[in-house]
C-alpha positions as a Python dict, from the first residue, in 0.01 Angstrom:
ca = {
    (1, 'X'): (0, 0, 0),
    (2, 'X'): (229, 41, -283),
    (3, 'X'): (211, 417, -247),
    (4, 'X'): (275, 409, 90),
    (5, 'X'): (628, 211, 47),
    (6, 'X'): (698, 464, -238),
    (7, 'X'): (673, 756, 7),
    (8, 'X'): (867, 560, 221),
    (9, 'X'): (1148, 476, -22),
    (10, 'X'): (1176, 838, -131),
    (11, 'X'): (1162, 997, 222),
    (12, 'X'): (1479, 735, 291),
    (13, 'X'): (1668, 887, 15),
    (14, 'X'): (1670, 1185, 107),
    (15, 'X'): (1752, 1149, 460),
    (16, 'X'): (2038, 917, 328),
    (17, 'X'): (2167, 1206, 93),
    (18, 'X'): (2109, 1486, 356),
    (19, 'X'): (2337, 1266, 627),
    (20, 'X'): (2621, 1208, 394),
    (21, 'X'): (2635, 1591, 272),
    (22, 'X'): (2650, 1714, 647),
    (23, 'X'): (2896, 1428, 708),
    (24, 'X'): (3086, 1585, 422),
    (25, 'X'): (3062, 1882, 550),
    (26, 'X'): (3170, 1836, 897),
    (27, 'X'): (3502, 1651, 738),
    (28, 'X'): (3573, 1941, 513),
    (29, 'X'): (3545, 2178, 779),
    (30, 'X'): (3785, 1978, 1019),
    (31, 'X'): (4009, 1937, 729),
    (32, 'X'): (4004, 2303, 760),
    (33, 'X'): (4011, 2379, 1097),
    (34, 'X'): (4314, 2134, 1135),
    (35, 'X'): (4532, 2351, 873),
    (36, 'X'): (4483, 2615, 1047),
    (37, 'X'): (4581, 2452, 1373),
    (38, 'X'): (4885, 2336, 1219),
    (39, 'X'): (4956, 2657, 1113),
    (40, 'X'): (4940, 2834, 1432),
    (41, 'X'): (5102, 2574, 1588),
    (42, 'X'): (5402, 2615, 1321),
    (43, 'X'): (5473, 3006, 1484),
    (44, 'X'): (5640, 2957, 1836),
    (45, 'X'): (5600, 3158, 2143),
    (46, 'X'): (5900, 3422, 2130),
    (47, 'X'): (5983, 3748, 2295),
    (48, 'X'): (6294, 3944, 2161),
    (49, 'X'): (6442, 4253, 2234),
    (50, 'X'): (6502, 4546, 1996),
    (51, 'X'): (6744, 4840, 2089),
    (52, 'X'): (6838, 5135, 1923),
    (53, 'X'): (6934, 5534, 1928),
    (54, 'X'): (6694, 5735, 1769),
    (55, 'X'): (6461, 5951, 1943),
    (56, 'X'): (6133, 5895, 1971),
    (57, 'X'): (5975, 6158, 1798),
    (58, 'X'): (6167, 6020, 1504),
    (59, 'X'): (6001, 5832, 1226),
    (60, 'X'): (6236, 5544, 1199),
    (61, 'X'): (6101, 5480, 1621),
    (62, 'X'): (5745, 5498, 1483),
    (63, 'X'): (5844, 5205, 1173),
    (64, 'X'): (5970, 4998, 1486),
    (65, 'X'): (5637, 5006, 1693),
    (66, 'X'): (5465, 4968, 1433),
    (67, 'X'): (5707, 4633, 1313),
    (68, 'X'): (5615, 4506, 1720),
    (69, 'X'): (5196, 4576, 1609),
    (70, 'X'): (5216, 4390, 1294),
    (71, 'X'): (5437, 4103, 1405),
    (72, 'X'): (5175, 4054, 1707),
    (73, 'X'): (4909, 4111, 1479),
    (74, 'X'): (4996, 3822, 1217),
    (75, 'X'): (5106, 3565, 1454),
    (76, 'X'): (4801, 3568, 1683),
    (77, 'X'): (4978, 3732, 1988),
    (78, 'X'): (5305, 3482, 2004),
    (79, 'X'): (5547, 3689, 1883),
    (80, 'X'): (5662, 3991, 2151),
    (81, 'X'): (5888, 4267, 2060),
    (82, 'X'): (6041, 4465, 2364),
    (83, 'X'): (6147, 4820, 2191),
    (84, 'X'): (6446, 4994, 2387),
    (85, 'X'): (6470, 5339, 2219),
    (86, 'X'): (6746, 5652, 2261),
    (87, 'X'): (7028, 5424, 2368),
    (88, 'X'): (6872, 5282, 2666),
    (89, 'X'): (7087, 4947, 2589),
    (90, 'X'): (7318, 5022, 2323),
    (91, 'X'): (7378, 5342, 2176),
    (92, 'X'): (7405, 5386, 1748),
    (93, 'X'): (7816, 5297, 1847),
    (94, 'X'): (7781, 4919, 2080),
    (95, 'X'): (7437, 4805, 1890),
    (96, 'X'): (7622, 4632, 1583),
    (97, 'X'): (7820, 4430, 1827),
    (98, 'X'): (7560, 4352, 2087),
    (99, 'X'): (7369, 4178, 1752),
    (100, 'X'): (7660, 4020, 1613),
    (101, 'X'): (7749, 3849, 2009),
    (102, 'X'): (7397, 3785, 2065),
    (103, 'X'): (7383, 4007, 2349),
    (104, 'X'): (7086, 4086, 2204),
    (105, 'X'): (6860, 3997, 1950),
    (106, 'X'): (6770, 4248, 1726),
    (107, 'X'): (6836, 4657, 1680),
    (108, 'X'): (6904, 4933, 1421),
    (109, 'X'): (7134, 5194, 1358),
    (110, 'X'): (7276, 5411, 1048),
    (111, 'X'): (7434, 5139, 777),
    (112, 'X'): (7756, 5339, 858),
    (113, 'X'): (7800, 5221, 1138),
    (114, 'X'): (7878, 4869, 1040),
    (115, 'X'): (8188, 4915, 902),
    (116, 'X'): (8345, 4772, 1220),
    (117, 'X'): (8255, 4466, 1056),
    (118, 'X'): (8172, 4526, 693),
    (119, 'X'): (8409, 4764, 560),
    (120, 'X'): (8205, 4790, 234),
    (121, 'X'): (7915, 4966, 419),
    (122, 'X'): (8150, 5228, 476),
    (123, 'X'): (8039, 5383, 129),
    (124, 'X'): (7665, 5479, 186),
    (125, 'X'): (7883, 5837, 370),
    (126, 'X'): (7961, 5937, 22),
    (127, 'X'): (7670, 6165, -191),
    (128, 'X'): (7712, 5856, -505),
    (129, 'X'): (7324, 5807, -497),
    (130, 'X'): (7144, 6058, -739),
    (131, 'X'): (6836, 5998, -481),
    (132, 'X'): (6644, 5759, -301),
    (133, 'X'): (6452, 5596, -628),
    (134, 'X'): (6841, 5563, -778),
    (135, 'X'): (6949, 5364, -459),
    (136, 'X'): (6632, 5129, -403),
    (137, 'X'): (6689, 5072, -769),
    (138, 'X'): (7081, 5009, -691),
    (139, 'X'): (6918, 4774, -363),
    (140, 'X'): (6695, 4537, -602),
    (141, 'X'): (6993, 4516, -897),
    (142, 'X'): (7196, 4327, -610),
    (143, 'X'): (7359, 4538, -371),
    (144, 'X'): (7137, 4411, -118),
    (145, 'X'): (7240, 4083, -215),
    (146, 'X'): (7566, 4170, -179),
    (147, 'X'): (7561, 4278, 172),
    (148, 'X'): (7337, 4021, 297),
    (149, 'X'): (7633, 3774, 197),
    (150, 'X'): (7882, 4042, 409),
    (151, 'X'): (7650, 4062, 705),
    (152, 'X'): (7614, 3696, 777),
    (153, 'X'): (8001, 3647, 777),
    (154, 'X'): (7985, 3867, 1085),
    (155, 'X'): (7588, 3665, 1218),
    (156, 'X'): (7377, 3979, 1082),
    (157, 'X'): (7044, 3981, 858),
    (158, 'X'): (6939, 4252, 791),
    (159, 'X'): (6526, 4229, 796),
    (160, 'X'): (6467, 4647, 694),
    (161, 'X'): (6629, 4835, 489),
    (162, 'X'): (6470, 5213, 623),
    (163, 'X'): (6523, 5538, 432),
    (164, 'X'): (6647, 5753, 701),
    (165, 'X'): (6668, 6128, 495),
    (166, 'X'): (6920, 6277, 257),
    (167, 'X'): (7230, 6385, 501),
    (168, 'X'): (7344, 6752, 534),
    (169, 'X'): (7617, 6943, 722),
    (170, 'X'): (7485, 7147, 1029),
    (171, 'X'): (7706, 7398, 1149),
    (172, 'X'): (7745, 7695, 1355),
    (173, 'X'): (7844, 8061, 1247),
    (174, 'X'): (7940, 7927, 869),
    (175, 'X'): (7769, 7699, 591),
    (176, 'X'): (8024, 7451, 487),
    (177, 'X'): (7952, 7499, 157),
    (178, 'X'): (8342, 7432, -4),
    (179, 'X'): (8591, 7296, 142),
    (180, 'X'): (8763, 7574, 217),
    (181, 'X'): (8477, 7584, 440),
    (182, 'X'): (8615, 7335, 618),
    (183, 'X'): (8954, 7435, 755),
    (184, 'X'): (8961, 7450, 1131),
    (185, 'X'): (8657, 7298, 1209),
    (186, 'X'): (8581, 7025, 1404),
    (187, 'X'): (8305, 6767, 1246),
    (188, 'X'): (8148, 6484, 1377),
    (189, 'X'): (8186, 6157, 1201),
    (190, 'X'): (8041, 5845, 1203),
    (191, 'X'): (8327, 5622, 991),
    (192, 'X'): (8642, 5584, 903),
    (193, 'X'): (8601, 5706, 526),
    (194, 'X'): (8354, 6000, 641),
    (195, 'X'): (8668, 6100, 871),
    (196, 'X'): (8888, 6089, 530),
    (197, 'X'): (8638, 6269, 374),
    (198, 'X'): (8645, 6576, 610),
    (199, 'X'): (8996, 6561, 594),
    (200, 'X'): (9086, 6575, 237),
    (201, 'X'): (8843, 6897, 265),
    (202, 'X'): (9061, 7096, 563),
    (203, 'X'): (8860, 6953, 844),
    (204, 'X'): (8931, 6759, 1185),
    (205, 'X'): (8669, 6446, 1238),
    (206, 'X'): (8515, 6360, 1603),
    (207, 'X'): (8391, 6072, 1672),
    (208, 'X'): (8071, 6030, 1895),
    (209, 'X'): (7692, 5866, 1926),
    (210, 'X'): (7444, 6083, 1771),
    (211, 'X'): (7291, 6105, 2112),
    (212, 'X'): (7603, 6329, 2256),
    (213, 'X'): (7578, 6532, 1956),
    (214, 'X'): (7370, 6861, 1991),
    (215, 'X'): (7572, 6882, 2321),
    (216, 'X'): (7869, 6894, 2164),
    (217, 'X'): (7753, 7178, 1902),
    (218, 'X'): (7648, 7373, 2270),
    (219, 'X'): (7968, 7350, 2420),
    (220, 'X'): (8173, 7420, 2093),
    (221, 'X'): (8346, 7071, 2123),
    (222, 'X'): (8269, 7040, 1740),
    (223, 'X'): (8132, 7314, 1485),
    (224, 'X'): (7931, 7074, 1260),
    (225, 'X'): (7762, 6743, 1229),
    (226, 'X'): (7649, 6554, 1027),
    (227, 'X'): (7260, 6400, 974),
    (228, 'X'): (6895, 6415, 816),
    (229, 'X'): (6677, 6713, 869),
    (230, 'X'): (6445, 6471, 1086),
    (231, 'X'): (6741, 6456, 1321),
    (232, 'X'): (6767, 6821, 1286),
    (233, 'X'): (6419, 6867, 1412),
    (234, 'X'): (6351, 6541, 1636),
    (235, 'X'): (6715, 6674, 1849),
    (236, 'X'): (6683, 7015, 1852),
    (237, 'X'): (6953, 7139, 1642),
    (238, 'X'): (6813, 7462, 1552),
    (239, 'X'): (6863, 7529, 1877),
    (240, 'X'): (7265, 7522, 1843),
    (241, 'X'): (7370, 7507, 1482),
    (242, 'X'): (7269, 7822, 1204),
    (243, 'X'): (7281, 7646, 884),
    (244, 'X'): (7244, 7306, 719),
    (245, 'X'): (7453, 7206, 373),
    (246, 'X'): (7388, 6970, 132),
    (247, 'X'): (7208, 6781, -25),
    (248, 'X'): (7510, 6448, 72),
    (249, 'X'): (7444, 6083, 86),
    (250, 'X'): (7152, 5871, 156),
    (251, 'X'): (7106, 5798, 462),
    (252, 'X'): (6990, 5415, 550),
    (253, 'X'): (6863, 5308, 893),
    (254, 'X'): (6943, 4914, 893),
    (255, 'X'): (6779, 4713, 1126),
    (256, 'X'): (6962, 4403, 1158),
    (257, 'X'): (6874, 4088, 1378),
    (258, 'X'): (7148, 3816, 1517),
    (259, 'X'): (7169, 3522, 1252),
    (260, 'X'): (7214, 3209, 1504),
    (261, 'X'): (6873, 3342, 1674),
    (262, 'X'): (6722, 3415, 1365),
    (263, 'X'): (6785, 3084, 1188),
    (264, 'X'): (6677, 2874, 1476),
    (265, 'X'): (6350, 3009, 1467),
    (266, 'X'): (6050, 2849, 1242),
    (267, 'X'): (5981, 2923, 902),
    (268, 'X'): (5683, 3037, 986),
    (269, 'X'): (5816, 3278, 1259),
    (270, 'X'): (6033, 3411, 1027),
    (271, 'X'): (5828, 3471, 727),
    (272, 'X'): (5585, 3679, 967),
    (273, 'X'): (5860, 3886, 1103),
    (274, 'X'): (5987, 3925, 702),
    (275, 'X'): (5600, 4028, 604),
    (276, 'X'): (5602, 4271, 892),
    (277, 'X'): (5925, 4447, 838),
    (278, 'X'): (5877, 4492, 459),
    (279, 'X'): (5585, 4648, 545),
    (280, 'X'): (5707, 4904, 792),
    (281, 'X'): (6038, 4938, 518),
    (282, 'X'): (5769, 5069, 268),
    (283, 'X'): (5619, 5260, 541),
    (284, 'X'): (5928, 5467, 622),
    (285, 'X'): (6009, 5510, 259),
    (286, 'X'): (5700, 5702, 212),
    (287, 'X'): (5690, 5845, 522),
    (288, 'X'): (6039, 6042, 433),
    (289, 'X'): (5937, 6184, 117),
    (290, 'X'): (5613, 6299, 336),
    (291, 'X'): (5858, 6460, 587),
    (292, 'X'): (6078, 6613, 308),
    (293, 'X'): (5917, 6957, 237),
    (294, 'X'): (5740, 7003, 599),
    (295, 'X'): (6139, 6936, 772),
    (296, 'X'): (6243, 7211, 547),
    (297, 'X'): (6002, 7483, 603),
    (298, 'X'): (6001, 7345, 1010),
    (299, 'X'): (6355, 7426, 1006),
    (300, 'X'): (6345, 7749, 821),
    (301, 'X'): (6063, 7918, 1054),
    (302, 'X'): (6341, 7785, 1344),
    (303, 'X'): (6604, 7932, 1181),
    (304, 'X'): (6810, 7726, 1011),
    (305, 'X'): (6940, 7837, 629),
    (306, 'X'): (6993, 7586, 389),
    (307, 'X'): (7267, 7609, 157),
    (308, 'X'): (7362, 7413, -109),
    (309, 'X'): (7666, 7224, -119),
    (310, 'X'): (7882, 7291, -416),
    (311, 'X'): (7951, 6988, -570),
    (312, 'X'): (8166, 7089, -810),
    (313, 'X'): (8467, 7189, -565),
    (314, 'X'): (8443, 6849, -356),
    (315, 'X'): (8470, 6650, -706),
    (316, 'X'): (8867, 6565, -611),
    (317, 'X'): (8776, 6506, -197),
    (318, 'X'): (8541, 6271, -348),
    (319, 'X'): (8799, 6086, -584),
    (320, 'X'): (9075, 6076, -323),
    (321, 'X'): (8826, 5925, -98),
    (322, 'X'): (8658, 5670, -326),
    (323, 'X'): (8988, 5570, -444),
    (324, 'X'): (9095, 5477, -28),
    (325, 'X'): (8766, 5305, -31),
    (326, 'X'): (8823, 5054, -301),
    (327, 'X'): (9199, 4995, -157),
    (328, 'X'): (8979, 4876, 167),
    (329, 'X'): (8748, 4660, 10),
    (330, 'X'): (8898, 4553, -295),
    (331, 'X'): (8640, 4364, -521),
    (332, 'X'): (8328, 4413, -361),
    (333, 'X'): (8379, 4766, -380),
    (334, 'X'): (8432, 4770, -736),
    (335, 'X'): (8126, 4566, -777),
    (336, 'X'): (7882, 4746, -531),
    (337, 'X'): (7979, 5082, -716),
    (338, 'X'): (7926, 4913, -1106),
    (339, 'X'): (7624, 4851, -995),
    (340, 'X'): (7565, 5175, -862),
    (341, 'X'): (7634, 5335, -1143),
    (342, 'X'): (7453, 5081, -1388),
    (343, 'X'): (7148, 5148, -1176),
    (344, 'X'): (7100, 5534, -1305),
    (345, 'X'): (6819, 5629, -1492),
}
């Protein structure tokens, strides 16, 4: 008999300890499953629209789809990017406006093309980065900091930061190698300070979207423009233009997003859009130096020449120019270009 109640005793135990470990369980795992309710739950529903001008064939379209895939992607389907490519809404000219207004939520053009509103982007036209490593480097010392301050005077964050391509001069009939080369030509600009610049070298600056450009090179409205060899090859210049110059600035594609939107979103919302667009911001930075050497030799079998730009002769343009820029922006000029120059290897 005594046996017997021992079983007993022992057989209770353990049915005892095997019910509170599966209760245990089952609150650890709703624990669990709660967080990550409240998690979802933390990332809204919300569809946006994002316009810009770039073809696209171009790689800076591809970083864009791929921003829409990875923002779906992290936030279980609730975030929806509409993509509105080649000026469809806005061309490279109306998109900084149509984000500032909040005509529309988000978009990207050429950093140039803010100086509307931020004077001081005005100087990414000018060849003062030795390379791309020399301006991420300049980016990360606090020039991005900088202009993040500038942008959301006028309701702009900027969420990428693209490499676009180093710039060069396409022309017709003549290199524009000096500026010498210069005199009597029309060239297209995209600023203010770029339209100094071609200037002080002999030239007359246009102004028009990027999208009217090849036209323009057809129909001898201007002789040159300027732009990355993925422009060169995405639009079709080869088709109009014999030679490209350089190598000339850095060229950025910003893709910017309307503060008042932005900020009323969730944390949450925001730090998956942030995750996503560094992401595609890496992306495009590799993705350049990828296209670098294949955009030359496409272009050459087309029949474009490069030519190298002397530097040397456009050392005084260059002063002239830099010295109108710092009259326009005063301090933050100075500072954006000490830390320009503290940034070289």
């Amino acid at each position: 008999m005594k046996s017997k109640l021992l079983i007993f005793m022992i057989m209770l135990g353990i049915i005892t300890l095997f019910g509170c470990s599966q209760s245990s369980s089952q609150k650890a795992a709703s624990k669990e499953n709660n967080g990550t309710s409240n998690s979802e739950s933390s990332v809204e529903e919300v569809s946006f629209r994002f316009a810009h001008g770039y073809p696209v064939e171009q790689h800076t379209h591809k970083g864009f789809e791929q921003l829409k895939e990875l923002a779906s992607e992290k936030s279980g389907g609730k975030i929806n990017m509409s993509i509105f490519p080649s000026g469809q809404l806005y061309n490279d000219v109306g998109i900084v406006d149509a984000i500032s207004s909040g005509q529309i939520e988000a978009g990207a053009t050429t950093f140039e093309m803010l100086t509307s509103l931020v004077p001081s982007a005005e100087l990414i036209v000018l060849p003062i980065f030795d390379d791309y490593a020399h301006l991420h480097k300049s980016l990360d010392n606090g020039v991005r900091e900088i202009f993040e301050k500038e942008f959301a005077k006028v309701n702009l964050y900027p969420i990428i930061w693209g490499d676009f391509g180093i710039a060069y001069y396409a022309s017709k009939d003549t290199p524009l190698k000096t500026p010498k080369d210069f005199i009597g030509k029309n060239v297209r600009t995209t600023s203010p300070l770029m339209s100094k610049y071609v200037e002080a070298a002999g030239g007359t600056p246009i102004s028009m979207p990027g999208s009217e450009v090849v036209q323009a090179l057809q129909r001898g409205t201007i002789d040159a423009g300027l732009s990355a060899p993925v422009a060169f090859i995405a639009q079709q210049y080869y088709e109009v233009t014999d030679y490209y110059t350089g190598p000339l600035n850095a060229g950025i594609s910003i893709s910017l997003v309307n503060l008042d939107w932005w900020n009323a979103l969730s944390e949450e919302t925001r730090n998956i859009v942030s995750e996503s667009a560094k992401e595609v911001e890496g992306w495009m930075s590799e993705e350049v130096q990828r296209l670098h050497e294949a955009d030359a030799k496409t272009l050459s079998e087309k029949g474009m020449e490069f030519v190298e730009i002397d530097k040397e002769a456009f050392k005084e343009v260059e002063e002239q120019v830099l010295e109108d820029f710092y009259q326009s922006t005063g301090d933050i000029g100075k500072e954006i270009m000490e830390i320009i120059n503290s940034s070289r290897e």
